[in-house]
N, C-alpha and C positions, 0 to 999 in steps of 0.2 A: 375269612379270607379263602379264597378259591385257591385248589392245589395246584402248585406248579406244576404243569406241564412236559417232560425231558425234551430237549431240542437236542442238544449236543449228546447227550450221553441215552437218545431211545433210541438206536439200535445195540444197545451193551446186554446182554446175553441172549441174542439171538445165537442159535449157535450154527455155525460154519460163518460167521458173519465178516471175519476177516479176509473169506473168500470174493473174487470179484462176482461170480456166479447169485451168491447169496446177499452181495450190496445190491446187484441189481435190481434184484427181487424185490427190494424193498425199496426201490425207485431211482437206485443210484444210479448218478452219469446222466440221468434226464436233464436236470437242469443246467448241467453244464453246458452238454448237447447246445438246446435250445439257446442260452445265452452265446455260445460263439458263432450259432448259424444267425439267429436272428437280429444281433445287440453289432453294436459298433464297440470299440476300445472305448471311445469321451464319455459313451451315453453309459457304461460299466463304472467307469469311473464315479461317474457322477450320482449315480444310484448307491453306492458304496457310502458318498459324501455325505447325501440323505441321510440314509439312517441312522447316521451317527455313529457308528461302529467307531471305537477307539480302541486302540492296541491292547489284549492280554497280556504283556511280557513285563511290563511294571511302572512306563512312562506315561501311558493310557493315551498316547497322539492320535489322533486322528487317522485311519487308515486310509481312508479315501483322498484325503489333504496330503496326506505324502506321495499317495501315488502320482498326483498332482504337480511335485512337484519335477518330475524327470522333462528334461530338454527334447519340445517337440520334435525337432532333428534328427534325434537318435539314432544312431543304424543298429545299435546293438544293445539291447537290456538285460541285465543280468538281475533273477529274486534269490534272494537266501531266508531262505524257513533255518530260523532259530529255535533248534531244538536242543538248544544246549543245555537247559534246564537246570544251570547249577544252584540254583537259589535253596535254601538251607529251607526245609519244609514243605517245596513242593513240587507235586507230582503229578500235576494235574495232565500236560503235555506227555506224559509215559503212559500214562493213561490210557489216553485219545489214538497213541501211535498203534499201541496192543490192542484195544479194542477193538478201533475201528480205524482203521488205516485207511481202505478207501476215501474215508469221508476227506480228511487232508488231503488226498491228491484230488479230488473234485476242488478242492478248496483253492486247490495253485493253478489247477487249470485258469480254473475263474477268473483268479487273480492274474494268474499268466497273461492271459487273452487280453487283462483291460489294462495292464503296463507295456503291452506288447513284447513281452517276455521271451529272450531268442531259448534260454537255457536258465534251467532250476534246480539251484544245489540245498540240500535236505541237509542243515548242521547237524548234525547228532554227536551228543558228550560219547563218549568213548566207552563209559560204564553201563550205559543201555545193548546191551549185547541181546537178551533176546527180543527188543523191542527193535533194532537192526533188520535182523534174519524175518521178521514179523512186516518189514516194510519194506524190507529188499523182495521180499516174493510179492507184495502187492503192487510194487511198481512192476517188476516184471510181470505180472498178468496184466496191466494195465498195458503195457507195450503191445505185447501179444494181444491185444483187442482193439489196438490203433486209435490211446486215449493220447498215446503221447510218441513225438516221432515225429514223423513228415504227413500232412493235411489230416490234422485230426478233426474227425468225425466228417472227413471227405470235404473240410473247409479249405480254405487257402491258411491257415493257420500252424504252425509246426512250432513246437517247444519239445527240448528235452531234458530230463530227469537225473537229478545223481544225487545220491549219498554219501556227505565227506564224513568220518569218523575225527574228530575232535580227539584235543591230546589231554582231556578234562581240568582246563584250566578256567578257573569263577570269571576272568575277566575277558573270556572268550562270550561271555555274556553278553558282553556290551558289542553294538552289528559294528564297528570299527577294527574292534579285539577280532572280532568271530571273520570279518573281509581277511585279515592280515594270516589269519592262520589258514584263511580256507586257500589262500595262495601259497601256503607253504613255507609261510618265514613265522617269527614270533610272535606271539599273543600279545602283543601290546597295541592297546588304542591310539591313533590317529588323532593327529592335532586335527582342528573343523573350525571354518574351511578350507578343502572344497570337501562337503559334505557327499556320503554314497551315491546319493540322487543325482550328482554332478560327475561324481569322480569315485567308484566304489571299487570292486571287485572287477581286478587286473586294466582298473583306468577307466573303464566303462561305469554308463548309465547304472545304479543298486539300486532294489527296491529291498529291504530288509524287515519281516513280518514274523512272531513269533506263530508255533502252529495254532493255540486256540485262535488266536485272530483269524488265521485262513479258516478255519473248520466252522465260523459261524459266517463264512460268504455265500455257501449257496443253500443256505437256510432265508439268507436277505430275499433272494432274487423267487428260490421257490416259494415262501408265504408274503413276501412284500414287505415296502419297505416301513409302513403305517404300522404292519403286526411287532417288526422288530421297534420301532421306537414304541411302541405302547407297552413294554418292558423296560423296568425300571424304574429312573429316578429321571431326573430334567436333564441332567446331565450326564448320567450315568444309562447307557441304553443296550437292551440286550441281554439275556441271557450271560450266566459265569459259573466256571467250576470253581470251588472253593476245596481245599482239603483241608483237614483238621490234621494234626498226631498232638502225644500226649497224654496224659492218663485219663483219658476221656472213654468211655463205656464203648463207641462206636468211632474209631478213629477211622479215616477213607478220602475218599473224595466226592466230591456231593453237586447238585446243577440246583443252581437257584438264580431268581430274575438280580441283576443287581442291584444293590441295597439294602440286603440282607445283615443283620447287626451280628456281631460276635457273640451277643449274649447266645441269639437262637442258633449260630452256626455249633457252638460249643452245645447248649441245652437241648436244642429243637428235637422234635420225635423222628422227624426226618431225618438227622444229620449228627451230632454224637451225642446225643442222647445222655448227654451230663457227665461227672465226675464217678472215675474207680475208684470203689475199697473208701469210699466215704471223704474222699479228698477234697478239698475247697481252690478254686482258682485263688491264685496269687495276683497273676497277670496272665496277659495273652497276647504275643509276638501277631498281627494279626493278616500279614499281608508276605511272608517271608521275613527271614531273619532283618533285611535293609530296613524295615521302615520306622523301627522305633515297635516301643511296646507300649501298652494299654494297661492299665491296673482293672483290678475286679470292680470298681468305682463305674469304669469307663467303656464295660463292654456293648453296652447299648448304643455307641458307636456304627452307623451304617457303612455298611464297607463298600464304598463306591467312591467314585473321582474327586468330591468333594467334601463331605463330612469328616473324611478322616482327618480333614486337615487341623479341623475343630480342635482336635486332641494333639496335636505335637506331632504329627505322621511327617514321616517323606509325603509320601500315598499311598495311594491302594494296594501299591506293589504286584505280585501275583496272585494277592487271598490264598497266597498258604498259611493258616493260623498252625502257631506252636502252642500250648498250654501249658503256663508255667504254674503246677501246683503248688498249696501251703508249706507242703515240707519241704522247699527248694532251695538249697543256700544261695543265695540273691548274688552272694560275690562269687560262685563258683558259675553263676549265669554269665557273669558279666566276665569272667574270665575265657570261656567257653568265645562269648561273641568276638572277643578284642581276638585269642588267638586266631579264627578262623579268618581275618579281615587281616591281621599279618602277615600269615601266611600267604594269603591267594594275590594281596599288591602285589601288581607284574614288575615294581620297582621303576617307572619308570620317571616320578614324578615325586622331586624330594619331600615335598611333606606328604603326601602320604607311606613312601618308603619309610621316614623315620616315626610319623608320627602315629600309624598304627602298631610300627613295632613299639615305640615308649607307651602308647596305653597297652597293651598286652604286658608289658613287663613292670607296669605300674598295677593293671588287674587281677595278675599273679602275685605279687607280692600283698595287695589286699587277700587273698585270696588265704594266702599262707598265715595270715594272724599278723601281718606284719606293717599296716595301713596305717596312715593317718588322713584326718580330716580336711588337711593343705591338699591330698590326693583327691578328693572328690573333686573340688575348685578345677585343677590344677586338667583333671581329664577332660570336663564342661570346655576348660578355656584352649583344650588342646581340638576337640571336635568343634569347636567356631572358628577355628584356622586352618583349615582345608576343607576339598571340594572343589566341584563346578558351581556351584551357589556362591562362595566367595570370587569366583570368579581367578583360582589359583591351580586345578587341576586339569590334565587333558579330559577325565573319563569322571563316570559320578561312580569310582569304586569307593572312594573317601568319602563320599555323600550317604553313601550306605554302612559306611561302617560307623560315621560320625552320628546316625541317628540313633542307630539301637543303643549305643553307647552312654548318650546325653541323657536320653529319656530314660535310661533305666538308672542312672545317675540321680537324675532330676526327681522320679515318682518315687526312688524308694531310696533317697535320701534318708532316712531316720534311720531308715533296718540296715543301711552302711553305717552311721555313725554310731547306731549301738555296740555291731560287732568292733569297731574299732574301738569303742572306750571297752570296751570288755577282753579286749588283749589279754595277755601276762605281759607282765611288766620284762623289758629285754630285748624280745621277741625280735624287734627290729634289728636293730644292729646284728640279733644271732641270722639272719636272712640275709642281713648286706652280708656278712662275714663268709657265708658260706657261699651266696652267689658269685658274689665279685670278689674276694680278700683283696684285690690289688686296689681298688678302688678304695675300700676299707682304710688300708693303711697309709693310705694319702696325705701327708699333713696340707690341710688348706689354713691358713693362718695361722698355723699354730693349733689348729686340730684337726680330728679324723673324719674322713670323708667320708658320712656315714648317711647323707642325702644324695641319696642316687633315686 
């Protein structure tokens, strides 16, 4: 097999490369140039459609079909680059911003010009502080060069640039959560519809793109749209960052075409380079913490739009793999997932409010010695009752916490019920007793309320 290529990550240790002086050098702003003097907005659009380019941020939609979908009318468009990047494993978009900055603002141009774009606000989670300062100076060189502003590159074209600082909330993830907070009021997702594209940010026309997505537009238009689809898979097209963590020898972030399997993203010479300290995969979270997990059975798994589905996945998510090793207590995983997915509900939608908090306080107490087998059932049939897939949630935050949940439920089934029959005998009631006493000493028919 012929070595991949870098697209997205070959300018990463040129050094000064964050500078606009030294993006140029290596051809940056050419293609932007060219596609706003010479391209119309439908004919950008339409070339985007082509390639197949579908979303980096975890839904994998179609980038060109969304832009597609703004009211020709419009007086005013508003894009938001979701840089919020809260997803538990990955880091691919912190990356791309430190790295190489410029290449993302070539990318919104691009995009800019062919949604007809008045104004472009950059989400950034709030924890990214030097990747900030690392992108607030390459828009401002960018201004000062007259990339963004009034008639850039001396077209009739003018778009301009801002960076909101995010209040690092997971549900500001979602482009409805991330509109609502970029206006100033709470992070909570938006009933749909009328969808962004109708009705986004402050009532106007939204186009909503995560940054790898923008960062692989004016790679489309400079090598064509023939070279980006002859990457990949059928469905899957395009170059992808992938990152690994975990006790894996070379943990990072890695560019490979998509369809790259977990086994090689985890083993490959390229990318981690196997297991530390002689450790054996258990499983592997393979796309961010939302989509569900993978057993060591299942890592030959291709991680693209559609194989994952093979295996029990959300999808692709972001291909942030976690790697869960042999010596991992499988309930203190499954504790970990449920509390972070508790936590971050923005509460506004009852079963996920209550029902990430009862599997958390159900995964804790498996957790503590204190589980039974009725809990396993019990979490299964509590993650098939919420969601946008049942069709009972505003937002898919429940849909992501319902995944990792089931599957890690469902695949390591046995190494829950061992730890459970291997209790000390008690154990239970000494957890109810201490968590809740009041609950405890409930008489429910003439006994003690010790099923909580």
């Amino acid at each position: 097999m012929a070595k991949f290529e870098p697209v997205l990550t070959k300018n990463f240790g040129i050094e000064g490369i964050r500078t606009l002086d030294v993006y140029r050098k290596q051809g940056g702003y050419k293609t932007a140039e060219k596609v706003i003097k010479e391209q119309k907005p439908e004919e950008v659009v339409e070339v985007v459609k082509a390639s197949g380019l579908r979303g980096r941020g975890g839904a994998g939609f179609p980038a060109g079909l969304k832009w597609s979908f703004l009211p020709p009318d419009r007086e005013v468009t508003y894009f938001c680059v979701n840089a919020d990047e809260s997803e538990p494993g990955t880091f691919c978009n912190r990356v791309l911003m430190e790295e190489d900055p410029h290449q993302l603002l070539e990318g919104i141009l691009i995009a800019g010009f062919a949604t007809k774009t008045t104004t472009a606000f950059i989400y950034m989670r709030v924890e990214f502080h030097e990747q900030f300062h690392i992108l607030q100076k390459a828009v401002d060189e960018a201004y000062a060069a007259g990339y963004f502003g009034k008639n850039v590159f001396g077209s009739d074209y003018s778009i301009d640039c801002y960076i909101h600082r995010g209040a690092g909330a997971y549900v500001c993830g979602e482009e409805t959560g991330l509109i609502e907070s970029l206006e100033g009021k709470r992070g909570w997702p938006r009933i749909k519809p009328p969808f962004p594209a109708i009705e986004g940010a402050f009532k106007r026309p939204t186009v909503v793109n995560n940054v790898e997505t923008l960062c692989c537009v004016p790679h489309i238009f400079e090598r064509g749209v023939d070279w980006f689809r002859g990457i990949g898979t059928e469905n899957s097209k395009g170059p992808k960052l992938y990152t690994v963590s975990g006790p894996v020898n070379r943990p990072g972030c890695f560019e490979a075409a998509l369809g790259l399997t977990a086994r090689d993203l985890i083993f490959g010479d390229d990318h981690g380079q196997g297991m530390r300290d002689g450790k054996k995969v258990k499983g592997c979270i393979p796309g961010g913490l939302s989509v569900g997990v993978l057993t060591e059975a299942e890592l030959d798994c291709h991680l693209c739009f559609d194989d994952v589905r093979n295996y029990g996945l959300l999808g692709l998510g972001t291909a942030g793999a976690i790697v869960i090793p042999d010596d991992a207590d499988i309930r203190q995983v499954l504790k970990n997932i449920a509390r972070f997915y508790s936590h971050e509900s923005c509460g506004q939608c009852t079963q996920c409010r209550e029902g990430t908090n009862w599997m958390y306080k159900i995964a804790a107490r498996i957790a503590a010695g204190a589980g039974r087998i009725s809990d396993l059932d019990l979490l299964v049939d509590i993650t098939t009752n919420m969601g946008m897939m049942p069709g009972l949630s505003i937002c898919g935050l429940p849909d992501g916490a319902a995944f990792p949940i089931r599957t890690i439920v469902q695949k390591f089934r046995s190494e829950f019920e061992e730890h459970i029959r291997n209790q000390k005998p008690g154990v239970v009631e000494q957890v109810i007793r201490k968590t809740n006493p009041a609950a405890y000493e409930l008489p429910i028919l003439g006994q003690r309320a010790v099923s909580v």
